[in-house]
PDB file of N, CA, C and O in Angstrom:
ATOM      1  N   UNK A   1     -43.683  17.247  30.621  1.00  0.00           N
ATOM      2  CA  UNK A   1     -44.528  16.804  29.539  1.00  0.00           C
ATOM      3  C   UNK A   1     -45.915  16.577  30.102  1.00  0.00           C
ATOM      4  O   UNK A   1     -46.059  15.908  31.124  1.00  0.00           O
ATOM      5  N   UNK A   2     -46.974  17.136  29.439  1.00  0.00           N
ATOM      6  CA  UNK A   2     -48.595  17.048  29.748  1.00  0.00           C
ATOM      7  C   UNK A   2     -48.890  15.798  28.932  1.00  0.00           C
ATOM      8  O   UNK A   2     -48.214  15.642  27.915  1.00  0.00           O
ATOM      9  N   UNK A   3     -49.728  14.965  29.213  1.00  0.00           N
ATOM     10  CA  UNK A   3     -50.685  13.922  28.613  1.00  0.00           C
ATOM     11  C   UNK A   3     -52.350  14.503  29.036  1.00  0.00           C
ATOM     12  O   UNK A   3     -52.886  14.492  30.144  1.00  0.00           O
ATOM     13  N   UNK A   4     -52.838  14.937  27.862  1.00  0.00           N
ATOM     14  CA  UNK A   4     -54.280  14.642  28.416  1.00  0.00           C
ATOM     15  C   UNK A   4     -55.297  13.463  27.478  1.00  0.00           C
ATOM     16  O   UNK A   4     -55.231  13.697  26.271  1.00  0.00           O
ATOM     17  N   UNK A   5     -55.702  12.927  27.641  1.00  0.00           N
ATOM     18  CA  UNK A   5     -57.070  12.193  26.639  1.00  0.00           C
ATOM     19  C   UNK A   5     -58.242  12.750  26.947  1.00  0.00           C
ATOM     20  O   UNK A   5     -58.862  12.964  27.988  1.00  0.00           O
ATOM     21  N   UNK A   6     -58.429  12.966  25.643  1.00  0.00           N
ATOM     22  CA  UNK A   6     -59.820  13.949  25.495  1.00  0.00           C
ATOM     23  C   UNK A   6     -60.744  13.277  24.327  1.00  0.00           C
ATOM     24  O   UNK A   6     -60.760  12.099  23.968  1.00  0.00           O
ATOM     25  N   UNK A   7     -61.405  14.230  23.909  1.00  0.00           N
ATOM     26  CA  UNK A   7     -62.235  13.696  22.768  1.00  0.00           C
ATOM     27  C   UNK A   7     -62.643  12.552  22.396  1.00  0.00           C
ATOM     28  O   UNK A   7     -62.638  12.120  21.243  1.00  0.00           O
ATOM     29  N   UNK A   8     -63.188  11.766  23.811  1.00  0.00           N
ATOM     30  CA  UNK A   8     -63.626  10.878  23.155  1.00  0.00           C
ATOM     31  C   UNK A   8     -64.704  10.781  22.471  1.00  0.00           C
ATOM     32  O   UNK A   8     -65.692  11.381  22.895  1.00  0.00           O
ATOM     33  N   UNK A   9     -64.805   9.989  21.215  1.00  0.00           N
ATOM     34  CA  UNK A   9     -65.757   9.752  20.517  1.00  0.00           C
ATOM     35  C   UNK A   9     -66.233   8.193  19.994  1.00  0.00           C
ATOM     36  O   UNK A   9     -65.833   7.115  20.435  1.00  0.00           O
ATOM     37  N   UNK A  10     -67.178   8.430  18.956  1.00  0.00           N
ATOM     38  CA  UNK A  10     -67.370   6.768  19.212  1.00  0.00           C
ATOM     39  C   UNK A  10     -66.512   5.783  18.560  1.00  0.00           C
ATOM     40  O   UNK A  10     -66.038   5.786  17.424  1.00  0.00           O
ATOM     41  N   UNK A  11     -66.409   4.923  19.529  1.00  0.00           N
ATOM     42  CA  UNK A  11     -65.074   3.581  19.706  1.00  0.00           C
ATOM     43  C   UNK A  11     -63.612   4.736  19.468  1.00  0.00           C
ATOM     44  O   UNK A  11     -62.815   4.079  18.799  1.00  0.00           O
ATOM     45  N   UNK A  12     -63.117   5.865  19.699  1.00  0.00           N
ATOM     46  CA  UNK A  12     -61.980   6.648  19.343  1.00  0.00           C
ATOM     47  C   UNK A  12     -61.779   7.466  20.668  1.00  0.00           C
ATOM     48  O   UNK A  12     -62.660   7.657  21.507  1.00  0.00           O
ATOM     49  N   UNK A  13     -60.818   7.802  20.714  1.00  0.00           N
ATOM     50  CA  UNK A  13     -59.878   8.859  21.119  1.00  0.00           C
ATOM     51  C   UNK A  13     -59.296   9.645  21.230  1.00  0.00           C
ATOM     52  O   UNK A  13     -58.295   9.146  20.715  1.00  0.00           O
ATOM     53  N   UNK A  14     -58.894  10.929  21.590  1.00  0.00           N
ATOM     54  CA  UNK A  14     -57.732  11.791  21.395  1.00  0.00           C
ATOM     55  C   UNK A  14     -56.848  11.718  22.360  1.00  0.00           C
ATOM     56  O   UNK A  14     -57.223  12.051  23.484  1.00  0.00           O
ATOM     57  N   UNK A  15     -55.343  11.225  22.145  1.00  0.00           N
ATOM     58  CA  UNK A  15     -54.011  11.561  23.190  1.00  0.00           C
ATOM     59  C   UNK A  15     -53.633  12.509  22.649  1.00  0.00           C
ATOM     60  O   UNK A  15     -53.348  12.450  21.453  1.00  0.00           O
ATOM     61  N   UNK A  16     -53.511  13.704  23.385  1.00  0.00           N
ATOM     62  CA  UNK A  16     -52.348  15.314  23.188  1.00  0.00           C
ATOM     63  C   UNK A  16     -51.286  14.684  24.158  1.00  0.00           C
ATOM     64  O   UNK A  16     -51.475  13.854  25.048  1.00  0.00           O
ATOM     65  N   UNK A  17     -50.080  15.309  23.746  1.00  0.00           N
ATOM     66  CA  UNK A  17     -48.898  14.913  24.224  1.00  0.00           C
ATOM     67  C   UNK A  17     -48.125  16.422  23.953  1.00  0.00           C
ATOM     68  O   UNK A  17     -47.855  16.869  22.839  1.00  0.00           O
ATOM     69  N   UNK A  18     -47.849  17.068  25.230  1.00  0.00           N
ATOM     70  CA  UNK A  18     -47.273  18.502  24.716  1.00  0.00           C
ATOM     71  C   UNK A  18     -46.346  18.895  26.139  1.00  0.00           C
ATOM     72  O   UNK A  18     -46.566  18.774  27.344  1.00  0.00           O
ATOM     73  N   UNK A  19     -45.149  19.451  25.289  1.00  0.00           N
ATOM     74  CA  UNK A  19     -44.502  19.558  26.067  1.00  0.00           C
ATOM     75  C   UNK A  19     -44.584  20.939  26.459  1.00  0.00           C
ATOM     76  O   UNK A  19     -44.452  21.613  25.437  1.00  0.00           O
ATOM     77  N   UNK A  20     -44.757  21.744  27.570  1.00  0.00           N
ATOM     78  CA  UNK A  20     -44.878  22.529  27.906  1.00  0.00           C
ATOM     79  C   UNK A  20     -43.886  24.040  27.955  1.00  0.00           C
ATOM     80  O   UNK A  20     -42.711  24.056  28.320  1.00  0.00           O
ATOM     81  N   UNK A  21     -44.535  25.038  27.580  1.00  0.00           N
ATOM     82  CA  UNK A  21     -43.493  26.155  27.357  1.00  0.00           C
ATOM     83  C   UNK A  21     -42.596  26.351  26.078  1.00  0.00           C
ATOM     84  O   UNK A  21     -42.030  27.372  25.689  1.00  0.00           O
ATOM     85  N   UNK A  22     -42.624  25.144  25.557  1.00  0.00           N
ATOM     86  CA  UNK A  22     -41.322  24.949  24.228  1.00  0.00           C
ATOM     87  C   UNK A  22     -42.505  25.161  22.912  1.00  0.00           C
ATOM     88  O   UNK A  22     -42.056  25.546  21.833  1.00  0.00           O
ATOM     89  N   UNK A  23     -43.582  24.974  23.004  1.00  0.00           N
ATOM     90  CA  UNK A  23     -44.392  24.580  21.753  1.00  0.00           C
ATOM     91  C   UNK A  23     -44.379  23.432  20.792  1.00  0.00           C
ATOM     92  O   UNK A  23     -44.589  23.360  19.581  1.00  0.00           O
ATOM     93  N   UNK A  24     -44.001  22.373  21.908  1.00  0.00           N
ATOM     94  CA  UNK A  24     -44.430  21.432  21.283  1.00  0.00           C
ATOM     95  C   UNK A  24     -45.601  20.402  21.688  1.00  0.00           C
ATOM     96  O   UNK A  24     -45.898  20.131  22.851  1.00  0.00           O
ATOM     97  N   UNK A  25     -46.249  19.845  20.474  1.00  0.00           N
ATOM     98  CA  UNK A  25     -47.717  19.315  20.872  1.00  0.00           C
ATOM     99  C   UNK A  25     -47.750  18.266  19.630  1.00  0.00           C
ATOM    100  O   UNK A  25     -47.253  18.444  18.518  1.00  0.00           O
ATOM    101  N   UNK A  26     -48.322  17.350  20.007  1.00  0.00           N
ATOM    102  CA  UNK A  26     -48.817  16.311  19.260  1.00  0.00           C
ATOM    103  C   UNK A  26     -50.074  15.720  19.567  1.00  0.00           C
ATOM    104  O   UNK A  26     -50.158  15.510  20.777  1.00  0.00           O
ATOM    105  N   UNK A  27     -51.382  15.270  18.738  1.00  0.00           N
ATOM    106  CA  UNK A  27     -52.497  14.893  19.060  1.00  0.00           C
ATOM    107  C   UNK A  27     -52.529  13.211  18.000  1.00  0.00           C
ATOM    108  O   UNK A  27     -52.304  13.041  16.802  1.00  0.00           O
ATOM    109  N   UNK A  28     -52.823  12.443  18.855  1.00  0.00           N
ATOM    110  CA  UNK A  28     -52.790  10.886  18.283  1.00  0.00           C
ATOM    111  C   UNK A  28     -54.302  10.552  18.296  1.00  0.00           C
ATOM    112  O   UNK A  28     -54.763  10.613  19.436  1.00  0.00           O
ATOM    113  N   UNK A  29     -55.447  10.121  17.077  1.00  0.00           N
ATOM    114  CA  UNK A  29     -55.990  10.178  17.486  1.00  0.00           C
ATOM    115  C   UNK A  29     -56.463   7.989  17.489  1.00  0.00           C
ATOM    116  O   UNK A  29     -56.253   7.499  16.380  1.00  0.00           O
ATOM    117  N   UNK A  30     -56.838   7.254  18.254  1.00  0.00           N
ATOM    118  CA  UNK A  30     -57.481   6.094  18.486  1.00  0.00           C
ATOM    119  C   UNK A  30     -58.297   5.248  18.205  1.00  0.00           C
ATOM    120  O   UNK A  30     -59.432   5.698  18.047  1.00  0.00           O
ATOM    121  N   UNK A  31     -58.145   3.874  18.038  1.00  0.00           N
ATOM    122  CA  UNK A  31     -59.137   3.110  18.332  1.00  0.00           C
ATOM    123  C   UNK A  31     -59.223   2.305  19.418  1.00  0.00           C
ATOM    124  O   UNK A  31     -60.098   2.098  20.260  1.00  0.00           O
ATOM    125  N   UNK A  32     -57.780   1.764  19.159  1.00  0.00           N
ATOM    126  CA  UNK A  32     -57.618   0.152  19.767  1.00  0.00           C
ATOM    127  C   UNK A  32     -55.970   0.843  20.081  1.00  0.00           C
ATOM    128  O   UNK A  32     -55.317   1.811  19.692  1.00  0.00           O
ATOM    129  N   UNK A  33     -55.735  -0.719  21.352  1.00  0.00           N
ATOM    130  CA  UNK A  33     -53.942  -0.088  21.884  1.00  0.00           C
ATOM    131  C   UNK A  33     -53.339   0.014  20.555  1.00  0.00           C
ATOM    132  O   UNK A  33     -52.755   1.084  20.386  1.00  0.00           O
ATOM    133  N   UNK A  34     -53.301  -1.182  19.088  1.00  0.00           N
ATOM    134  CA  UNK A  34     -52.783  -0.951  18.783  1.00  0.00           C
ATOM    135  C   UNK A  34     -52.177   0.123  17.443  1.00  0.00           C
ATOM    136  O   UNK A  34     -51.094   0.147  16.858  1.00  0.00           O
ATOM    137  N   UNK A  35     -53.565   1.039  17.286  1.00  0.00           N
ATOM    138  CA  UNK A  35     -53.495   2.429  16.407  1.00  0.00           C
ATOM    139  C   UNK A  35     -52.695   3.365  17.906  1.00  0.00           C
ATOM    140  O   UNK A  35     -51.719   4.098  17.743  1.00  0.00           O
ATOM    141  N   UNK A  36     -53.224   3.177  19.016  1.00  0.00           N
ATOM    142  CA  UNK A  36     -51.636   4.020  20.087  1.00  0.00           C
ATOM    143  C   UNK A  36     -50.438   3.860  19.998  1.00  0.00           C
ATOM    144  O   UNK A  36     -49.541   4.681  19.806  1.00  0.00           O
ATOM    145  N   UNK A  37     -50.410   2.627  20.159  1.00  0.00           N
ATOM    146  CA  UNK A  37     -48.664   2.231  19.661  1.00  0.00           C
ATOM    147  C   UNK A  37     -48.247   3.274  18.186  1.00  0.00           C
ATOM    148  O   UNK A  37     -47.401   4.145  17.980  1.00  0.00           O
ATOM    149  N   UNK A  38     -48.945   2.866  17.658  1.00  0.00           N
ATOM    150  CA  UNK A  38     -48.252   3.023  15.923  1.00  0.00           C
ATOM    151  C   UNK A  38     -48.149   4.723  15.824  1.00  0.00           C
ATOM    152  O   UNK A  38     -47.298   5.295  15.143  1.00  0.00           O
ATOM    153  N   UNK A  39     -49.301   5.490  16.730  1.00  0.00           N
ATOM    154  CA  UNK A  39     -49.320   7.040  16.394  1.00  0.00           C
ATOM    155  C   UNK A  39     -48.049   7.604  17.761  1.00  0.00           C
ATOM    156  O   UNK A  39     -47.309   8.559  17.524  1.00  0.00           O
ATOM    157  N   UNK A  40     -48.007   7.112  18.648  1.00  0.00           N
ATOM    158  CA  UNK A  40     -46.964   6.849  19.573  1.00  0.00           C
ATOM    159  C   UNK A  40     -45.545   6.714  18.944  1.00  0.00           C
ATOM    160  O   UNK A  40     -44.617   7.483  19.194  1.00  0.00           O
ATOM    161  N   UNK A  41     -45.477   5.539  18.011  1.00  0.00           N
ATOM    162  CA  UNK A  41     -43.934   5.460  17.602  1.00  0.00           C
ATOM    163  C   UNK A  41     -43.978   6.423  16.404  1.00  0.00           C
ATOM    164  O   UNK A  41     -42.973   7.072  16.117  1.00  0.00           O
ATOM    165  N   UNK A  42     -44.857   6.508  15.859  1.00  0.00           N
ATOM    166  CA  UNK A  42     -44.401   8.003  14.448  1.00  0.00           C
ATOM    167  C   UNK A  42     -44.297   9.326  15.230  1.00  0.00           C
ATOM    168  O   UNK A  42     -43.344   9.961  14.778  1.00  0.00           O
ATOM    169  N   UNK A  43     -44.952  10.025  16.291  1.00  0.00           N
ATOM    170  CA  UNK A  43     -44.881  11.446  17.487  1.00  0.00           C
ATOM    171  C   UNK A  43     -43.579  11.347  17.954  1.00  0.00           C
ATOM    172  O   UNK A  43     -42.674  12.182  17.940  1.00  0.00           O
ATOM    173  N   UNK A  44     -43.610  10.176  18.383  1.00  0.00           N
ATOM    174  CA  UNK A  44     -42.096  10.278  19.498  1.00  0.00           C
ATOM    175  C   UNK A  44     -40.905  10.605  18.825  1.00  0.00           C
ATOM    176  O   UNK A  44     -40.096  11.227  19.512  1.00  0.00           O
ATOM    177  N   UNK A  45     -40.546  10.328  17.549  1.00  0.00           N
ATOM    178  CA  UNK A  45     -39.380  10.897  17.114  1.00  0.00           C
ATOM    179  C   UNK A  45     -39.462  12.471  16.536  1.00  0.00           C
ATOM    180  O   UNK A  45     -38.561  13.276  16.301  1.00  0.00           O
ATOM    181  N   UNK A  46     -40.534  12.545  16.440  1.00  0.00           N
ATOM    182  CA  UNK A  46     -40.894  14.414  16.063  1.00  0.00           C
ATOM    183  C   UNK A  46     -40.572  15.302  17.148  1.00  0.00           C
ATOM    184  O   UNK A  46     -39.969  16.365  16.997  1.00  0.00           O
ATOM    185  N   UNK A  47     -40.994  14.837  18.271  1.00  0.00           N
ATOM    186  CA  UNK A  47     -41.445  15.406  19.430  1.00  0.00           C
ATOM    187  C   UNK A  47     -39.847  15.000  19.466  1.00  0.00           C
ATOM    188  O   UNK A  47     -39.301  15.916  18.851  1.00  0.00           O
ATOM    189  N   UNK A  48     -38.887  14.110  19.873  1.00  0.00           N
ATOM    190  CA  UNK A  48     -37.405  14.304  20.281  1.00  0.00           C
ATOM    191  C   UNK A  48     -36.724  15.390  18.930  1.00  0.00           C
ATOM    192  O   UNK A  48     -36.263  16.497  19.207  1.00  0.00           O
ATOM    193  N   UNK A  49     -36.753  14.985  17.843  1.00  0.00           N
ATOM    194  CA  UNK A  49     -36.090  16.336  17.435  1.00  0.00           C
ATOM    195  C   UNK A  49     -36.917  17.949  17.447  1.00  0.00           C
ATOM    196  O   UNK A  49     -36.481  19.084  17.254  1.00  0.00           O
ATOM    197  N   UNK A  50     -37.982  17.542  17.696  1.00  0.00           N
ATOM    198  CA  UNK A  50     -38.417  18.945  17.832  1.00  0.00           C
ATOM    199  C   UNK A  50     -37.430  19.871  19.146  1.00  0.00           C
ATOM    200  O   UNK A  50     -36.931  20.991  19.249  1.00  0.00           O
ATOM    201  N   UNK A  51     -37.545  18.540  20.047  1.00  0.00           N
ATOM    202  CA  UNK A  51     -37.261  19.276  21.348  1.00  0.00           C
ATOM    203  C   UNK A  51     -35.122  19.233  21.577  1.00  0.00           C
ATOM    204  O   UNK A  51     -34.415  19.695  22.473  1.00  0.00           O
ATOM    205  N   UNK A  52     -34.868  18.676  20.653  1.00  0.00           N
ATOM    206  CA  UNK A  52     -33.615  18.981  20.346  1.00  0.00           C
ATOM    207  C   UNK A  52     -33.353  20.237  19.598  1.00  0.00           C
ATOM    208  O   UNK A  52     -32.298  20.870  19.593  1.00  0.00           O
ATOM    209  N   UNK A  53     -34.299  20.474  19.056  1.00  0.00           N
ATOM    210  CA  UNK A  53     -34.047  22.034  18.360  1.00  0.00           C
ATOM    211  C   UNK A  53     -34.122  23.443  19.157  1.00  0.00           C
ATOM    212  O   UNK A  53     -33.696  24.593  19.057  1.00  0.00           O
ATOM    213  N   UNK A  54     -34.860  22.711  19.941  1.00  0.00           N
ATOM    214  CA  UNK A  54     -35.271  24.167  20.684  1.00  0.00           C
ATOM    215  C   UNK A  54     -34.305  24.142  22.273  1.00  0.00           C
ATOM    216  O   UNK A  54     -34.232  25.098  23.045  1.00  0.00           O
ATOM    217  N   UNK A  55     -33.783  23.088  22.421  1.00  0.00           N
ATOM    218  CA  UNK A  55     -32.601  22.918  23.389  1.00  0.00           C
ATOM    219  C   UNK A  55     -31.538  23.270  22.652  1.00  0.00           C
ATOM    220  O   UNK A  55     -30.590  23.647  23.341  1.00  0.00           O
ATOM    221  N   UNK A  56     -31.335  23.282  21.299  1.00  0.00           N
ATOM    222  CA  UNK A  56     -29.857  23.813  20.486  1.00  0.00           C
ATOM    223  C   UNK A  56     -29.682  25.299  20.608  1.00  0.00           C
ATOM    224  O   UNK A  56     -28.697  25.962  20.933  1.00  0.00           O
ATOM    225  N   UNK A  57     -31.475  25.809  20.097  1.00  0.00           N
ATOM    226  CA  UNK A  57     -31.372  27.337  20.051  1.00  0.00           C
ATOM    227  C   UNK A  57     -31.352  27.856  21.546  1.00  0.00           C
ATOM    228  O   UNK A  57     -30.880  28.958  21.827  1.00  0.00           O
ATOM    229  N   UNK A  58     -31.633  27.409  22.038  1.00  0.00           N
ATOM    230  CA  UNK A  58     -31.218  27.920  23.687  1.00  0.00           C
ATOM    231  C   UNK A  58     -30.029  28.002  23.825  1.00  0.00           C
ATOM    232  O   UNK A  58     -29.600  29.108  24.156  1.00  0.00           O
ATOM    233  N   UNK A  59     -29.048  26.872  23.626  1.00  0.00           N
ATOM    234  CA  UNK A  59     -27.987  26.806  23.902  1.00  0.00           C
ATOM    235  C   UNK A  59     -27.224  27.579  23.171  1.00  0.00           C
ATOM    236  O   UNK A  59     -26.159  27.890  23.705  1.00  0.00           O
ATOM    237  N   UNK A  60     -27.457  28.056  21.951  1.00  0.00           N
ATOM    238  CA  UNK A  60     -26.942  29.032  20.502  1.00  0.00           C
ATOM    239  C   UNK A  60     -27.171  30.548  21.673  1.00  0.00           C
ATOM    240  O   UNK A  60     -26.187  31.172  22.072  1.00  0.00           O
ATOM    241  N   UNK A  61     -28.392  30.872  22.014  1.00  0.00           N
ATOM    242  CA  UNK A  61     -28.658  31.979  22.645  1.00  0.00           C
ATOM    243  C   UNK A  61     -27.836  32.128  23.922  1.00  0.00           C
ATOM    244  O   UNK A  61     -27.250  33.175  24.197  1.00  0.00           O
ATOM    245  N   UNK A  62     -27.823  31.445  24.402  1.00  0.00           N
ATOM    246  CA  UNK A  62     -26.993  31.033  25.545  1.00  0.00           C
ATOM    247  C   UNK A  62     -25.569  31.684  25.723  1.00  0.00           C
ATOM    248  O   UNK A  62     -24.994  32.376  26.564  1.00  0.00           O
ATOM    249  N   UNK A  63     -25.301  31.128  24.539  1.00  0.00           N
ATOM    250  CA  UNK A  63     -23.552  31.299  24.383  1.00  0.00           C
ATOM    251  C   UNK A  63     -23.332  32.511  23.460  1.00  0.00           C
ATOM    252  O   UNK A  63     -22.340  32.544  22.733  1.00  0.00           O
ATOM    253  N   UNK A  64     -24.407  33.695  23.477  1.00  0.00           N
ATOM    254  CA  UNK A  64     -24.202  34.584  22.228  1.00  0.00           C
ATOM    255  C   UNK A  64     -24.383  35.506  23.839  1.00  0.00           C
ATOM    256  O   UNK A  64     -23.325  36.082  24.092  1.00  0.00           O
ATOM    257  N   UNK A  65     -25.045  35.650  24.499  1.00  0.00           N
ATOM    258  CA  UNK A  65     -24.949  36.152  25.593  1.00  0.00           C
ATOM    259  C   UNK A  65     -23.804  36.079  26.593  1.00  0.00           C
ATOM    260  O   UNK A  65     -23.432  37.046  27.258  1.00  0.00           O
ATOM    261  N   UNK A  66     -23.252  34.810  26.653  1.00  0.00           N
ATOM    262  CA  UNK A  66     -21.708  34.725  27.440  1.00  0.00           C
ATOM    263  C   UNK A  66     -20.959  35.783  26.469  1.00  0.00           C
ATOM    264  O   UNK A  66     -20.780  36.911  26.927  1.00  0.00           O
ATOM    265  N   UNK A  67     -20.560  35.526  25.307  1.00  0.00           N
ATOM    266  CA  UNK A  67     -19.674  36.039  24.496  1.00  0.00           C
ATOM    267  C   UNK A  67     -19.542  37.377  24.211  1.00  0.00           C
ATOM    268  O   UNK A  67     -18.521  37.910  23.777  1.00  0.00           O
ATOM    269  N   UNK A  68     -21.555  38.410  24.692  1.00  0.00           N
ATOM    270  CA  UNK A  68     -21.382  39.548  24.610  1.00  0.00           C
ATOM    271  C   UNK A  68     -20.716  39.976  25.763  1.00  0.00           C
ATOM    272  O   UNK A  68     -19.903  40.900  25.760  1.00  0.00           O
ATOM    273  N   UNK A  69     -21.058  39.292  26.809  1.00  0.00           N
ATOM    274  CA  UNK A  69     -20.578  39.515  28.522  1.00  0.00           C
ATOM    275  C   UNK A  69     -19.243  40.017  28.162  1.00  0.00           C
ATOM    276  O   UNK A  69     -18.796  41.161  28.240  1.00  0.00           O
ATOM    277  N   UNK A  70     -18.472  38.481  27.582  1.00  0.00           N
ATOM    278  CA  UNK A  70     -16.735  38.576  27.289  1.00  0.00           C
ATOM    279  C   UNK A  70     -16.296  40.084  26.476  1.00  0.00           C
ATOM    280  O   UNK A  70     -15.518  40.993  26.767  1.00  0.00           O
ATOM    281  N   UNK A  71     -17.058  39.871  25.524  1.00  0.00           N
ATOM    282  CA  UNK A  71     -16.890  41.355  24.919  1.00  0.00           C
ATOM    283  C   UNK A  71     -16.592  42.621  25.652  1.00  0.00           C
ATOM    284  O   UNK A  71     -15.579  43.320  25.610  1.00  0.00           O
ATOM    285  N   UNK A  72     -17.852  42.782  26.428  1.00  0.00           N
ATOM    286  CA  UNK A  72     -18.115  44.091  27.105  1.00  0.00           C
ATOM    287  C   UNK A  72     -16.784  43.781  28.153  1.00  0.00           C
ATOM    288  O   UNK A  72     -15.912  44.645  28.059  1.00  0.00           O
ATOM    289  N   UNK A  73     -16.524  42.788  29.040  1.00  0.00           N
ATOM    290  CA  UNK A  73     -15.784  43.091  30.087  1.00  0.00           C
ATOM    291  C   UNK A  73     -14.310  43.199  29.245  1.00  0.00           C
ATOM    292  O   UNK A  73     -13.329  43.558  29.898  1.00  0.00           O
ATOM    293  N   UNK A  74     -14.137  42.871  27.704  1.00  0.00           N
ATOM    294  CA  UNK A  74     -12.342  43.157  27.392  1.00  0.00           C
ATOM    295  C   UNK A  74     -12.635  44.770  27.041  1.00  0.00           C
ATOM    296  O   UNK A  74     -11.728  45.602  27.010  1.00  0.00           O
ATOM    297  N   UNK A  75     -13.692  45.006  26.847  1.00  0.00           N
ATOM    298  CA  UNK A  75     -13.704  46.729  26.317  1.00  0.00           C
ATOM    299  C   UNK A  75     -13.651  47.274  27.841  1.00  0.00           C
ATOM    300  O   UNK A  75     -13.412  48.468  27.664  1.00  0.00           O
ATOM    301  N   UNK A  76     -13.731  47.092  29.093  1.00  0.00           N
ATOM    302  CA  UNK A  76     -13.598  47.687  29.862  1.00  0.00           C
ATOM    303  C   UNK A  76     -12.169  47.744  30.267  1.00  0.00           C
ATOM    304  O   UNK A  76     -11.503  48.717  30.620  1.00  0.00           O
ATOM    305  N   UNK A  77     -11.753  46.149  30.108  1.00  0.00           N
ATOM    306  CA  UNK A  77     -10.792  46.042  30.530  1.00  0.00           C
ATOM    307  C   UNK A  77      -9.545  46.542  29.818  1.00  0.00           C
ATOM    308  O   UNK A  77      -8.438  46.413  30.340  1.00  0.00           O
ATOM    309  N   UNK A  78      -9.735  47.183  28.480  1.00  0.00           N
ATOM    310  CA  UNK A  78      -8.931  48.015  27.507  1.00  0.00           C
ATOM    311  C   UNK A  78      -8.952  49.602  28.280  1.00  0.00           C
ATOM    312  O   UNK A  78      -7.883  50.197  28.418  1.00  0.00           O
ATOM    313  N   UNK A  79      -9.847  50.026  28.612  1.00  0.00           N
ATOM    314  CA  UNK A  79      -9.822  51.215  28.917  1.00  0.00           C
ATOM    315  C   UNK A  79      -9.816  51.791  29.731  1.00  0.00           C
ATOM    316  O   UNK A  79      -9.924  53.015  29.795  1.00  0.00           O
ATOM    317  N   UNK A  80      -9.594  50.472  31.170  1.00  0.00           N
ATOM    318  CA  UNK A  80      -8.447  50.706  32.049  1.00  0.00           C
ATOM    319  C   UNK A  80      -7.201  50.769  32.149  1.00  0.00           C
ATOM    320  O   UNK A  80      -6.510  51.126  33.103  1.00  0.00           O
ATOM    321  N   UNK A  81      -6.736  50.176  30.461  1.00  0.00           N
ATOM    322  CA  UNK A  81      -5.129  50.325  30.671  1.00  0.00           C
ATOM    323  C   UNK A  81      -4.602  51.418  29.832  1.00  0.00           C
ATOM    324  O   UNK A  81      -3.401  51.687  29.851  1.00  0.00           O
TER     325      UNK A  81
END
């Protein structure tokens, strides 16, 4: 996970929060700690199911690739016998 703060502007902020390679990104933007907190606790649950989704479809892809493997090696293994 990247953190950068950027943009600052006057009395404000920008936190990006992006997780790298997956496409996920979130930008919070600031005043005070406590507008961070609050854009912090609404991101963070986006950003966990985001990144549960894209760990599911991996894992979906994942197992569609074992299963062609299985495939191909019973068709071989048919037409050796």
């Amino acid at each position: 996970m990247s953190l950068f703060l950027s943009a600052m502007q006057k009395n404000a902020a920008v936190l990006t929060l992006e997780i790298a390679g997956l496409g996920i990104r979130s930008e919070i933007t600031f005043e005070d700690e406590a507008a961070l907190k609050e854009g912090l606790a609404a991101a963070a649950p986006k950003m966990v199911d985001q990144l549960n989704e894209a760990v599911a479809g991996r894992k979906a892809d994942q197992l569609a690739a074992i299963d062609a493997k299985i495939a191909a090696l019973n068709e071989q293994r048919a037409s050796l016998t």
